[in-house]
C-alpha positions in Angstrom: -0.1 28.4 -21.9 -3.1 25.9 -22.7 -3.9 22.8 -23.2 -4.3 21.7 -27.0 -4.4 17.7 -26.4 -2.4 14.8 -25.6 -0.3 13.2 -28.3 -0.2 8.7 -27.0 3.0 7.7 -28.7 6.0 5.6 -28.1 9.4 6.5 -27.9 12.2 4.0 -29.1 15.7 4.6 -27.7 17.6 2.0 -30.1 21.0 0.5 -28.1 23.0 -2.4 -29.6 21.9 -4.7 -26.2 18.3 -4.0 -26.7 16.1 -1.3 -27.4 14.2 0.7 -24.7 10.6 1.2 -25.3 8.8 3.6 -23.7 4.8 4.0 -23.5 4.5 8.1 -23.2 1.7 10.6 -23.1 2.9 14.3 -24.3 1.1 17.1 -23.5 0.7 19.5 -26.3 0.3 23.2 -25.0 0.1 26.2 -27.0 3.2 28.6 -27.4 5.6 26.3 -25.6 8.6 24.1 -26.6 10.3 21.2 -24.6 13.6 20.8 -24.3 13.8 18.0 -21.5 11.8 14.6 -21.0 11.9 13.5 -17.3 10.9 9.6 -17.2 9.8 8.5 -14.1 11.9 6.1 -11.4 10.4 2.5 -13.0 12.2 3.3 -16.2 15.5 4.9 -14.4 15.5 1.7 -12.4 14.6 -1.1 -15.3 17.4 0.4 -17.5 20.2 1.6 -15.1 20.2 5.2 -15.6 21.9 6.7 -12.5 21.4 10.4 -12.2 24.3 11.7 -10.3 23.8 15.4 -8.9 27.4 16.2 -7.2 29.5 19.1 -8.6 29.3 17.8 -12.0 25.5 16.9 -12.3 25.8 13.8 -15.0 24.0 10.8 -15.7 24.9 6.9 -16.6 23.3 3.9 -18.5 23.8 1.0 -17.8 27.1 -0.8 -16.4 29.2 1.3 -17.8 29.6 3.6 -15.4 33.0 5.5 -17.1 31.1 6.7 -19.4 29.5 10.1 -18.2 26.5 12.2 -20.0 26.7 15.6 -18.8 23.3 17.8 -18.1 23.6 20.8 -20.2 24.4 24.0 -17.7 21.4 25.7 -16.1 21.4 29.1 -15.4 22.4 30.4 -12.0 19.9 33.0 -11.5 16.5 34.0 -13.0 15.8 37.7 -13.4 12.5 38.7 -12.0 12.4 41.7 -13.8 13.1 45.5 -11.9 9.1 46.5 -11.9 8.9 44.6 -8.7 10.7 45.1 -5.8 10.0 42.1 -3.0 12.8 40.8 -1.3 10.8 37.7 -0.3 10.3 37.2 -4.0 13.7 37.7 -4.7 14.6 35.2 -2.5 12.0 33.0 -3.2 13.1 32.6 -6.9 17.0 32.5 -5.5 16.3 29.3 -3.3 13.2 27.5 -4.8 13.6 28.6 -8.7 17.6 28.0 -9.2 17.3 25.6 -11.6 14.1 27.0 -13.5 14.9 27.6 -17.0 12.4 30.6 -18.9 12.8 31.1 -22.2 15.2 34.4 -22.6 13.2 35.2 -26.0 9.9 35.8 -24.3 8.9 39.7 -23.3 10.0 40.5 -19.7 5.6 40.3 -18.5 5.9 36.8 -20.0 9.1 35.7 -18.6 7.3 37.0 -15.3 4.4 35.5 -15.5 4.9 31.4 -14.5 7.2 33.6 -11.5 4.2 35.2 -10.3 2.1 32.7 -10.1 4.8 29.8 -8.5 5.4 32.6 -6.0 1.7 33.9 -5.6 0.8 30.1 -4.8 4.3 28.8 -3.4 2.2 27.4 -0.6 0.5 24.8 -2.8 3.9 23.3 -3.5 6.4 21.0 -1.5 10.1 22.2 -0.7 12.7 21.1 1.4 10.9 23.4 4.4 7.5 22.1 3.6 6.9 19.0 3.1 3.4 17.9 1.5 2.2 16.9 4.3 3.3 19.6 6.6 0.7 21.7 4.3 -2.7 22.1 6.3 -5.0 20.2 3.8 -2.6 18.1 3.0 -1.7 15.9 6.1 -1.6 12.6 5.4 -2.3 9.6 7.9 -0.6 6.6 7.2 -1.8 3.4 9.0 0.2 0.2 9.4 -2.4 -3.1 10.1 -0.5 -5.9 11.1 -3.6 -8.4 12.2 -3.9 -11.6 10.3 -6.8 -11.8 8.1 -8.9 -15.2 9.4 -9.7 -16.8 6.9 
């Protein structure tokens, strides 16, 4: 995948109470499709979209909270392909990958590919084990200053 450019647009989500626009900056790669848009937690938070993830992982806008949108079904289990044999990458992709979606039309090497490298450089990555932080490099050392400026 590479880079082509970034496309500066804004995205209009008409609703009868107002619409929602959002500012976004797309990232145009080469030989990949979208399928999702994440928005960060300002815009979840301004317009009162509630992600729930229970049994039935759905979503809500606004007060109406009856009225459910469900996330579309994500595979259970990616398929690492039978060239390679490592039970620590088997159960890498099992616990840390579950809800990675690969395109099924791409060649086995490609579907492999993004695996290899996400497992090759898993330690570059938070998870519920590791914690940024706990990453050595990547400690972080927060200070809280409490003194009164003088003025």
């Amino acid at each position: 995948m590479y880079p082509l450019g970034i496309l500066d647009t804004n995205l209009v989500f008409p609703h009868p109470a107002g619409s929602i626009r959002v500012k976004t900056e797309i990232v145009v790669m080469e030989n990949c499709t979208s399928q999702h848009i994440i928005f960060g937690n300002d815009y979840l938070n301004i317009y009162g979209i509630d992600i729930n993830n229970h049994k039935d992982r759905y979503f809500t806008i606004g007060e109406n909270k009856r009225q459910k949108f469900a996330f579309s079904n994500m595979p259970k289990q990616i398929s690492i392909g039978s060239s390679k044999n490592d039970t620590y990458k088997e159960e890498f992709v099992s616990n840390q990958l579950v809800e990675a979606q690969i395109n099924p039309s791409l060649s086995p090497k490609m579907r492999n590919e993004p695996i290899d490298v996400l497992y090759t450089y898993n330690n570059a990555f938070a998870s519920d084990n590791k914690p940024l932080g706990a990453i050595k490099g990547h400690e972080v050392d927060i200070t809280l200053n409490i003194d009164r400026l003088s003025g």
